[in-house]
Structures are given as C-alpha cells and as structure tokens.
N, C-alpha and C positions, 0 to 999 in steps of 0.2 A: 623755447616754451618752458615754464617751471613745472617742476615735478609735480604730477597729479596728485593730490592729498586722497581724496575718495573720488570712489566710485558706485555711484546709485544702479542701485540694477534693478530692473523689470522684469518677469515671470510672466507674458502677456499668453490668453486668450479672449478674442474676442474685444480689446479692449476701448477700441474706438465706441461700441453698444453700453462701456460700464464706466464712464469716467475718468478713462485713462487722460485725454485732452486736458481735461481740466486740472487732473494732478500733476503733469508733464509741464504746465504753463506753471502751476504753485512749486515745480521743484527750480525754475529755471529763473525764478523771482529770489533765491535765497540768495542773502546776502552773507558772506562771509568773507575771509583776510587769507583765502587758499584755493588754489583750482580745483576743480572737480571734473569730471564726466560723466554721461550718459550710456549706459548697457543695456542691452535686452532681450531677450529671447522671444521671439514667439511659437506657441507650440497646437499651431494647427488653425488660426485665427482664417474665417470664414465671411466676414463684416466689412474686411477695408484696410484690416491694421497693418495688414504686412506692405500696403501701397500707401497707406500713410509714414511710415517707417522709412520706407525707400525715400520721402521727401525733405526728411528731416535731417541736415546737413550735422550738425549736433548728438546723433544718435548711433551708434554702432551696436548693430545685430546679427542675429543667426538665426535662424529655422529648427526644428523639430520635428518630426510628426506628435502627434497629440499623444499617442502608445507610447512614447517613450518618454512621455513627460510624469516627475514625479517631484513634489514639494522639495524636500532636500535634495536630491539630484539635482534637477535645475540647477536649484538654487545654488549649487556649489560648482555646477559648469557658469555661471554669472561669476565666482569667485573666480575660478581660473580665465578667465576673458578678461578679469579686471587687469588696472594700470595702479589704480591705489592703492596706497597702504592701509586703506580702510577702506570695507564693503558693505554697503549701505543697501538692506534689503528692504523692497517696497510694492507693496502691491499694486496694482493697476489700479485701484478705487480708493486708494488709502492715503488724501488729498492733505497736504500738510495746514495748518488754522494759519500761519506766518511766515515771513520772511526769515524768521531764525531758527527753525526748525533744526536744520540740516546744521550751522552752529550749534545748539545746544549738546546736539548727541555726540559730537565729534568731541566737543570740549572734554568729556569721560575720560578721551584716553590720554591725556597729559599724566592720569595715575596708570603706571606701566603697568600694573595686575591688573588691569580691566582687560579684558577680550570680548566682551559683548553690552551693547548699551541695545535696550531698547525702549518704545517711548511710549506716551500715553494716550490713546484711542478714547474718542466720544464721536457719539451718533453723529450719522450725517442728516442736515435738518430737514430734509425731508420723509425721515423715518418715520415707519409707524410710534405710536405713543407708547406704547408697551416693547417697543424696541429700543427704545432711547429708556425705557427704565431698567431692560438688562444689562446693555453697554454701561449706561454710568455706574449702572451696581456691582460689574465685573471688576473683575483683579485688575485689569488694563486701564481703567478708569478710574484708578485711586489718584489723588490729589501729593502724596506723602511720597518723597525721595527714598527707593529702595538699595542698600549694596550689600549684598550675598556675596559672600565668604564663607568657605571652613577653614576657621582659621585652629580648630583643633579638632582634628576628625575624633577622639575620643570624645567630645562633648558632643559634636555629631551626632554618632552613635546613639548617645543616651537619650536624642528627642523621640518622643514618642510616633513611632513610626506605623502607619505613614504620614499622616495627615501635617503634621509639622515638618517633615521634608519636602512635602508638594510646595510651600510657601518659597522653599529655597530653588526650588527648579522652575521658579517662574520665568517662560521668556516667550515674549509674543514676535516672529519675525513678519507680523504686518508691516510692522516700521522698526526697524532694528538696523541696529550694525555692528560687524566683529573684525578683529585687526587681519588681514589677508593672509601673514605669514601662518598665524594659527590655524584658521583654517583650512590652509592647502595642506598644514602637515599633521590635522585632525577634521578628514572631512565628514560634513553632513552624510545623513545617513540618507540613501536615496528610499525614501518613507513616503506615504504621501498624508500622512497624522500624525503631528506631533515630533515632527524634526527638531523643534526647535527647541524645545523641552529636552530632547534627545543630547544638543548642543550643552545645554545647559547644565545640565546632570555631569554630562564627561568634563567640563571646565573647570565646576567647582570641586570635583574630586580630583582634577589636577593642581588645586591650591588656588586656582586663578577668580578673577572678581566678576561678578554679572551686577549692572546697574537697570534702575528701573528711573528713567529721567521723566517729571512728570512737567517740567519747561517744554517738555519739544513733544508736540501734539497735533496728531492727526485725528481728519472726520474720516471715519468707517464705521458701516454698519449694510446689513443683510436681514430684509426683511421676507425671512425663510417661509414655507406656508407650511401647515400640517406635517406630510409625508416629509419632508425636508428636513422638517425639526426633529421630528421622528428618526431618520438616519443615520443623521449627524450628531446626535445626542449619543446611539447607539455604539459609534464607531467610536467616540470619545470616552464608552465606557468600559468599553473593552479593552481600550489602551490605558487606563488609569488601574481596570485589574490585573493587566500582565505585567507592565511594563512598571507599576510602582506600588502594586499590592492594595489599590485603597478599591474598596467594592463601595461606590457612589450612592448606592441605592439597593440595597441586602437585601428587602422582602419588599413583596407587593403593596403590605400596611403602608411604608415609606412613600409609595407613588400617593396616594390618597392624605398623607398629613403634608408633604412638600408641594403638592396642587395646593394643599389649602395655605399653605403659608405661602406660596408665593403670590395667589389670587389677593389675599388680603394685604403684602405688599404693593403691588399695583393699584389697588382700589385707594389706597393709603398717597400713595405720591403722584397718580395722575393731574393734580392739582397743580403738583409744580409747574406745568408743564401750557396751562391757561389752556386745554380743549376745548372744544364747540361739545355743545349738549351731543350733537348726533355724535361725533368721537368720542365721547364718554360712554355712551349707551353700547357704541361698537366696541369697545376696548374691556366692557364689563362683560358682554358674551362671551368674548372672542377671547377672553385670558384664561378659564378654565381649558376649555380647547386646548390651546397651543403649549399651557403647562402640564395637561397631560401627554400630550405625545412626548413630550419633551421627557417627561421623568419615566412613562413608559419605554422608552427607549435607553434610557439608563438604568433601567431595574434589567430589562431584554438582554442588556451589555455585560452587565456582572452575573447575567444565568447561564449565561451562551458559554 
C-alpha cells in the first residue's frame, strides 16, 4: 500500500443527529493524486454514531468520555492517531462544496514554510437569513488568498497592536490542516476556545507560514438562538482580552451603536439572499435581538 499522504480526522459528538453522513460521503468523493485516511474520535455520542463507526470499514476510531474532551486536546490525540504527513482537521458538519477540496488545501505545502492551511467556510443553505449574512461577512468567508508570515519580527512589532496582529493569527480549524511532524513537536493547547488561534500565534512566531486558501470550501453554519449567542460571544471575549489584549466591546455605548450598525447591515443585504416577504419581516425582528445578546455578551467578556 502507498504511504498515506493525509489524514482527516473527526472530533465527533452526536454526529449522525448534525451532518456527519453527509460530510463523511463529501470527504470520500475527493479526488486527488495521493492516499489519504479516515480518523476519528468520538467523545460521548448518545444518537448511533459509535454503531455507525463500528460499520464503517474505512474509518479507524477511539472512544472518550465526553469530560475528557476538549477542542485542542482532541484534536491533537487525532494528530497522534494519524498515519499522514499531513493532518486534516474537520468538523462533523463542516461538509466540503467539491470534489477538490481536500486537494486544494494540501497543494499549501509543496511551500516547506507552510505548517497550517486552512480554508473558506460559507453558510449551509439551509440557514437562517441573517446567518448566511454573518458567515459570508466573517473573516472565514473572505474571497482573497491569505499568507501570514513574520518575515521581520521588528516590523511586527511596530503594527499597531492589537487589532492589526489579530489579522495575522487568523486560523479557523473547522476545516484546516497542519503538517503532523509539527504538531506532535508543538502540540495543540487542550483549550476548548480558541486552540486554533493558539496554533497560529506560536507558528508565526516561529517564522513558519499560515495560509488562508479560499479554493477549498466548506458549507458550515449554526444557527445559535439567543442565550447561545449570548455565551458564545461572551466566551470569545474574554479570550480576545486575555489572550491578545483587544477589549471587543469597551463600554456599554458600543453594544447600542454595533446593534445598530449591524441591524442596518442585515436590513442592507437581505436582498441578496431572494427571501419571502414572511422571512424578511422575521429577520427585521429577529436581528435587533440576536445582535444584542450577541454584542452584550461581548461587552459582559471584556468587563468580566
């Protein structure tokens, strides 16, 4: 048999209830010019996935309990499970759009400074409307070829920190991947926010290159409800003020003019989007709402 080039690995709970099937069928259509395999963990799945897993002649797993699962950990017991030289991290929902997916992101590391490629994420279309307008408006949904280097940690320095560093530590391991030796001899932090970011931060202060490939694309999207957004927001702002100095949301004023600019973004691009009168009407309620938990919980993150 020839040398495994990658290995995709899965992080699963629950996943037969969130799209796993139909990602598993999209990753096993990719065509490429190199062998790959199949990883995965499951950490506590309750739905069918660990008797679905057992059937899958193509799949090699392991177990967890759910307590001992955490984002980077996992994810870096998937790394040492692997047989690749490359480690292809993917979520359970995070369904690739093509057959060359799993090529694209691979192609990164013919440049030997690359240690982590990851790729471009748009809504899944069954998303709500105002979900598909955060996804495409996020950093992960840019159109534009990224590659992050410090190629002179003096000029580094000099960007005005933080907000022009955050650009540089972008990395989404929805759909990513990093070369196996590096990360078994710089592993994930076992975090369960923001590992990936984590990743990122330590690579390019090792000199090494982070690519942002917007060829190889996956449908993800979480159509969170209130309290959800609320948490999640919160948890993300607490790690952006510790972990990289930027306070998201400084004063309570800020929750009230980023509601309003982001309500009139929404109300602005709904269009693209061809809704029905009643999902326009639901989406003009429903976006004050969900952009204030959302930015309340960001202001809550940098006070806490």
């Amino acid at each position: 048999m020839d040398k495994i080039s990658a290995t995709i690995f899965f992080p699963l709970l629950n996943g037969i209830s969130d799209h796993f099937e139909e990602t598993l069928n999209a990753v096993r259509k990719q065509k490429v010019g190199f062998p790959f395999e199949i990883v995965a963990i499951d950490t506590g799945s309750t739905d069918g996935t660990v008797e679905f897993l057992e059937k899958q002649s193509d799949i090699r797993f392991s177990q967890i309990p759910n307590s001992q699962f955490s984002h980077g950990g996992t994810r870096q017991k998937g790394a040492e499970m692997a047989k690749g030289e490359f480690v292809v991290f993917l979520t359970q929902d995070a369904t690739p759009t093509d057959e060359s997916w799993l090529g694209r992101v691979i192609k990164n590391f013919e440049d030997p400074e690359v240690v982590g490629v990851c790729s471009r994420v748009i809504p899944r279309k069954d998303a709500h409307i105002l979900k598909k307008i955060e996804v495409n408006n996020d950093l992960s949904g840019r159109k534009e070829r990224i590659e992050a280097q410090i190629k002179n940690k003096d000029d580094f320095e000099k960007l005005s920190f933080p907000e022009k560093r955050r650009d540089y530590y972008f990395f989404n391991d929805v759909s990513s991947a990093v070369r196996k030796d590096y990360i078994l001899r710089n592993p994930l932090p076992a975090i369960n926010f923001a590992e990936d970011v984590e990743f990122a931060k330590y690579a390019l202060a090792d000199g090494k290159k982070i690519i942002f490939e917007p060829e190889a694309v996956v449908r993800h999207s979480h159509d969170y409800k209130i309290l959800k957004t609320f948490k999640r927001n919160l948890v993300d702002s607490e790690y952006h003020k510790k972990h990289l100095g930027i306070k998201n949301v400084p004063a309570l004023k800020n929750v009230f003019q980023n509601v309003a600019m982001l309500v009139r973004r929404d109300w602005r691009e709904m269009k693209k989007y061809n809704p029905s009168f009643f999902n326009i009407l639901v989406a003009i309620l429903y976006s004050p709402l969900i952009h204030f938990a959302e930015q309340l919980g960001q202001y809550k993150g940098t006070k806490d």
